[in-house]
Structures are given as structure tokens and as C-alpha cells.
N, C-alpha and C positions, 0 to 999 in steps of 0.2 A: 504494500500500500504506500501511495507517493502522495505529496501537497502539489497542486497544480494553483496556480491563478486564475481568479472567476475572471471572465473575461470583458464582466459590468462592471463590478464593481473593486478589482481588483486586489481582495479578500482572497487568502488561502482556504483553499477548500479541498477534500480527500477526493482520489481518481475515482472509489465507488461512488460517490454522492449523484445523486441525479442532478439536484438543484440547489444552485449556490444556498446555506444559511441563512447568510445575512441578506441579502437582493432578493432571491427565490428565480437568478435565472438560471438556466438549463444550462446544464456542465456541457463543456466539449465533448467530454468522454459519451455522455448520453447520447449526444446531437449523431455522434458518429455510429454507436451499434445501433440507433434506430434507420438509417441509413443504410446498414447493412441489410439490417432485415429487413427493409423495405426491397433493396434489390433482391432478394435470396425469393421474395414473392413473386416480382415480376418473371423473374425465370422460369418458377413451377409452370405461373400460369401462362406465360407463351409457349411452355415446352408439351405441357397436355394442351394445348390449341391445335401445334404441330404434331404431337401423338394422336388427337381426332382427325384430325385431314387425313393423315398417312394411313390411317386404320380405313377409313370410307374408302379413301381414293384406290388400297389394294384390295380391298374387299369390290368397287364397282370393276375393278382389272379381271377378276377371275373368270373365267368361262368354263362352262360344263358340256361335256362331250354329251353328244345328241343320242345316244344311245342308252343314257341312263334310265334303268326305269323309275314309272311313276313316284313309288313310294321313295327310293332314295331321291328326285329331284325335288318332293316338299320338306324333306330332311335338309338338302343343303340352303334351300332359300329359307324357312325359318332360321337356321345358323347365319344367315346372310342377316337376316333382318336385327336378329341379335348386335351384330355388327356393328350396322349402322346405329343401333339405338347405343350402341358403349359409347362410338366413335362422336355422335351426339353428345353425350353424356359429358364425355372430354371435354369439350369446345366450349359446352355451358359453366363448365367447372374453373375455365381459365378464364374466358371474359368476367363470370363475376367474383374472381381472384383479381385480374387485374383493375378492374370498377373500384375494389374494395381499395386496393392500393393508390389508387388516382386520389381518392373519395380521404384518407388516411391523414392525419397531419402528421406535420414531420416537428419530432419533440424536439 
């Protein structure tokens, strides 16, 4: 544990503190891991946006040879349909991950 300088009020204050004592402003050390974690979010949620694209776009790529019979070609298009409802699923998951982070104040 270090003494850093409030950067308001010029008061030593400890690296865990969130916010300065005497002033009550937001320590550097805060300003920064919340920053962090703010990126660490935007990544999930572009990275399941890109994991929902990829999932639909290889699942629309597949083609099923014409001699399938009936009961196995409603077997693969419900697996198909599954698919699309993950890959959905994904994409909802990152846009209101990334909303939340837009939406987020920065301590």
C-alpha cells in the first residue's frame, strides 16, 4: 500500500481508496480499473456479436445432400433452427452488453 496525491485537492490519500477523504474526489487508481473494466465489457460484447454472425452465417453455408430422407431432413433443420435462435441469442446479448457500457458512467 502506497500514498498517492488527490489530484483536487492535493491531500495524500492511500492507492486502495476510491475517493479522496478530504475532497471526496475519485482517486486515479479508481478512475483507471473502472476503465478497465469498462473495456474488458466492450470486448465480450463485440466478441458474442461476432460469435452470433459466425454461428448464422455457417449454419445459413450448410447444404444437405438431396437424398436425405424425410425424417432425418426435419432432424437437421430443427438443429438448424436451434442455431439460428443461439446465434440470435448472441447478438442480443452483446448489443445490450455494449448499451449497458455506452449507458455506464465512468467513476
Amino acid at each position: 500500500m502506497s500514498l498517492l496525491n488527490c489530484k483536487e485537492c492535493g491531500s495524500q490519500i492511500s492507492d486502495t481508496s476510491k475517493t479522496c477523504p478530504h475532497c471526496g474526489a475519485p482517486s486515479t487508481m479508481a478512475v483507471g480499473l473502472s476503465n478497465q473494466n469498462k473495456a474488458g465489457k466492450i470486448l465480450v460484447g463485440v466478441f458474442s456479436i461476432f460469435a452470433g454472425l459466425v454461428l448464422i452465417i455457417w449454419n445459413l453455408s450448410k447444404e444437405y445432400p438431396s437424398y436425405m430422407d424425410r425424417e432425418l431432413a426435419d432432424k437437421y433443420f430443427e438443429i438448424s433452427s436451434q442455431l439460428h435462435i443461439a446465434g440470435l441469442f448472441l447478438i442480443l446479448i452483446g448489443i445490450i452488453i455494449l448499451w449497458y457500457v455506452s449507458r455506464a458512467k465512468t467513476k
